[in-house]
C-alpha positions as CSV (number, residue, x, y, z in Angstrom):
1,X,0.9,-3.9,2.8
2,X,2.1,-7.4,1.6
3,X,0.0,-10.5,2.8
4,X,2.7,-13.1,3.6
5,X,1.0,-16.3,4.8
6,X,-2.5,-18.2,3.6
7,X,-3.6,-17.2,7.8
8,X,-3.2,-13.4,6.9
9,X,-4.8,-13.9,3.6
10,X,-7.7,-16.1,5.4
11,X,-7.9,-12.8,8.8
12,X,-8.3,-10.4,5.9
13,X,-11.1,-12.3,3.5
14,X,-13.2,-13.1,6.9
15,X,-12.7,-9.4,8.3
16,X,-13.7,-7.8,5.2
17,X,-16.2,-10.2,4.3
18,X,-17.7,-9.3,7.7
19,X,-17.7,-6.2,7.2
20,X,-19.4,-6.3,3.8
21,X,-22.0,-8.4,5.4
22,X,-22.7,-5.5,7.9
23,X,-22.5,-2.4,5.1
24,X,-25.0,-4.8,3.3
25,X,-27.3,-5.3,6.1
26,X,-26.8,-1.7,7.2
27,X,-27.8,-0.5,3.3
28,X,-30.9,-2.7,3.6
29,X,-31.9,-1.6,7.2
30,X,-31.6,2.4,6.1
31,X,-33.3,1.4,2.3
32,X,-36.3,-0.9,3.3
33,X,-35.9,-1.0,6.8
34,X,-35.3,-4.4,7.6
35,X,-31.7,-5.2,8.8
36,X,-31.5,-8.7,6.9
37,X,-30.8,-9.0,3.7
38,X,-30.6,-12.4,2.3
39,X,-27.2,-13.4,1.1
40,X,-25.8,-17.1,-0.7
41,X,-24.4,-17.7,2.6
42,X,-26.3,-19.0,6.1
43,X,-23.4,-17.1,8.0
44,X,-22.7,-13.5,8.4
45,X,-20.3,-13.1,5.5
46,X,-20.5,-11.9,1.9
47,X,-17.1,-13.3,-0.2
48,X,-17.8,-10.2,-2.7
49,X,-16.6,-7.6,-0.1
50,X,-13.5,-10.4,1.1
51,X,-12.1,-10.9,-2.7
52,X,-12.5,-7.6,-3.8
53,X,-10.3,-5.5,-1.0
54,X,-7.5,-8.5,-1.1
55,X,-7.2,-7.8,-4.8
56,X,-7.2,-4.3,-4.7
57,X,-4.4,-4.8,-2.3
58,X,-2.2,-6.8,-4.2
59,X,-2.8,-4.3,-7.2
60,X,-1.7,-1.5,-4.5
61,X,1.8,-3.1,-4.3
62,X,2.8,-2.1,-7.0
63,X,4.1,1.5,-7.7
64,X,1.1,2.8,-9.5
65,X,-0.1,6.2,-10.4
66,X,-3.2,7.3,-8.2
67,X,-5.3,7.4,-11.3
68,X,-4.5,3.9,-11.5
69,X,-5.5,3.2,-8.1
70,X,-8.9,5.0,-8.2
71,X,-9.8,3.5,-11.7
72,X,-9.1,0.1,-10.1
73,X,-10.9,0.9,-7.1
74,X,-14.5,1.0,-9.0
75,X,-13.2,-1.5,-11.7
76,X,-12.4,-4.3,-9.5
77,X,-15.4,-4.7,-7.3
78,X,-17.7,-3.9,-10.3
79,X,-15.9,-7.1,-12.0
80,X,-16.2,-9.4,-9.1
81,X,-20.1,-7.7,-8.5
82,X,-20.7,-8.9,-12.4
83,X,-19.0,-11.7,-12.1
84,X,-20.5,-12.7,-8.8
85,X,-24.0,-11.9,-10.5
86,X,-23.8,-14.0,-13.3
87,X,-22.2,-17.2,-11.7
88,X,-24.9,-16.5,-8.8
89,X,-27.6,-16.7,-11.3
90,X,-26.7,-19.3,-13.4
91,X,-26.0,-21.9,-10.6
92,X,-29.2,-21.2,-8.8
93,X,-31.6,-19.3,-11.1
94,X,-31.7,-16.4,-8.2
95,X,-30.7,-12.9,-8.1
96,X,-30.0,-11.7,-4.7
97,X,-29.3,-7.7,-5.9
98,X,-31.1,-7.2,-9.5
99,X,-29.9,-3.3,-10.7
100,X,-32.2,-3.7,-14.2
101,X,-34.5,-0.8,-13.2
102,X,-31.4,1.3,-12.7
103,X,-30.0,3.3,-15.7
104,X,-26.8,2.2,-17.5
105,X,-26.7,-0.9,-15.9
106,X,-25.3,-4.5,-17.7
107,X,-27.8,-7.0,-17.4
108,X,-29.1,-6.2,-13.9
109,X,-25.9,-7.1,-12.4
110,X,-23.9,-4.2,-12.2
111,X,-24.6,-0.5,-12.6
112,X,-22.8,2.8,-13.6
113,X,-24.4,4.5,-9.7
114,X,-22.9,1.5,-7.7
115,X,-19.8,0.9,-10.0
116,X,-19.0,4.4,-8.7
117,X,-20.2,3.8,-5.0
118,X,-17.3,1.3,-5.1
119,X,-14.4,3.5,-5.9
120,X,-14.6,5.9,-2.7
121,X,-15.7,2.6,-0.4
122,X,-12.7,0.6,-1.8
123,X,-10.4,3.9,-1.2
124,X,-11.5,3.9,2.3
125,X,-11.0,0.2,2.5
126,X,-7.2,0.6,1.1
127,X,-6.2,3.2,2.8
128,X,-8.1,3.6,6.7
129,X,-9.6,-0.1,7.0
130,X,-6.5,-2.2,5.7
131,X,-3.6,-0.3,7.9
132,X,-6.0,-0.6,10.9
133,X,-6.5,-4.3,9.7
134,X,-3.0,-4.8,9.9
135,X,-2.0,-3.8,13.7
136,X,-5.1,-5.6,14.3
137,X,-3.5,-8.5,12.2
138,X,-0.3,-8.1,14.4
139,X,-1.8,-7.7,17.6
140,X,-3.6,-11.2,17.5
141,X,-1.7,-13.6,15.4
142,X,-1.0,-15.6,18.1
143,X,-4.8,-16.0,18.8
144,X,-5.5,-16.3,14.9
145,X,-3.1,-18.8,14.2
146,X,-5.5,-21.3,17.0
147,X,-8.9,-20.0,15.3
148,X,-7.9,-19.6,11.5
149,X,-8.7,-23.7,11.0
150,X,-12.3,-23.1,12.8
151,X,-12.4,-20.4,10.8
152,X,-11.7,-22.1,7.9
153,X,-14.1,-25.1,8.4
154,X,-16.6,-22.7,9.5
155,X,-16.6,-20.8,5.9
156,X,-16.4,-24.3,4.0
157,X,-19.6,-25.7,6.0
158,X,-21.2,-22.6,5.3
159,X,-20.2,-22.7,1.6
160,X,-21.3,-26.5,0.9
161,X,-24.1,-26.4,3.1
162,X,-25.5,-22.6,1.6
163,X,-24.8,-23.9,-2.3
164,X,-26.7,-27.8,-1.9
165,X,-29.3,-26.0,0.5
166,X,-29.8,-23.1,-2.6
167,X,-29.7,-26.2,-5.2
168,X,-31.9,-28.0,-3.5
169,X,-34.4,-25.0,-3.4
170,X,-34.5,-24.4,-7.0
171,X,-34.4,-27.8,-8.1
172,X,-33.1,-27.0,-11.7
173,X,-30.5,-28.5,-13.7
174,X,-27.9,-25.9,-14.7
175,X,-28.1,-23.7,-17.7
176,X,-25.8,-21.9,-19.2
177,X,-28.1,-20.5,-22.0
């Protein structure tokens, strides 16, 4: 399961990103019933769910024992989720997921419930998303090697235009306090 070239590594972030977006949406539809659930990005993409599965990947290259592989499964989205939360909130004093009223939780950002939520989603990521991820890969390289730069400018636009649009809102300088 080796990602070879930055066009694979770019396929992969925006395919699971996508698909994060959607399991987020999804979640909020069946929750609160409202399909939208306001993200850091304008688009339909949510980087957590793209970094997480690519790292979780390159961990599963390497000949570890399963136990290994399901403790990294809840322990590497949970660190990108806290992570994620705390960088979120200090650049623009907003929370967009808040777990506080949850029990064992780590200042509202991550929680024990979730934390294990993650381990069977990423296992399912690994192991029936990635290798159907990967014909899909093959099958349209071609094609992906014309749209990965649109692609590309497409999530950078998105990024600058989501973070100065989010500054902008907020109006604050930054605190790191």
């Amino acid at each position: 399961m080796t990602i070879s070239t930055i066009e694979e590594l770019t396929f992969y972030f925006m395919l699971y990103s996508f698909a994060g977006w959607v399991l987020e949406n999804c979640h909020s539809w069946l929750t609160h019933g409202q399909f939208w659930k306001e993200g850091l990005l304008k688009g339909p993409f949510k980087p957590m769910y793209g970094f997480a599965p690519l790292l979780l990947i390159i961990i599963s290259e390497y000949p570890l024992h399963w136990l290994y592989i399901l403790l990294f499964s809840m322990v590497v989205p949970t660190l990108i989720e806290y992570v994620s939360g705390v960088m979120l909130h200090l650049l623009f004093h907003k929370r967009w997921w808040d777990y506080s009223n949850h029990s064992i939780q780590l200042h509202g950002h991550i929680c024990l419930r979730f934390s294990i939520y993650w381990c069977p989603l990423s296992l399912t990521c690994l192991y029936v998303l990635h290798p159907r991820s990967i014909s899909l890969y093959t099958q349209m390289a071609s094609i992906w090697a014309w749209l990965f730069p649109i692609f590309l400018i497409y999530l950078l636009v998105d990024v600058v235009w989501s973070g100065y649009n989010w500054r902008a809102l907020v109006n604050k300088p930054f605190d790191f306090g």
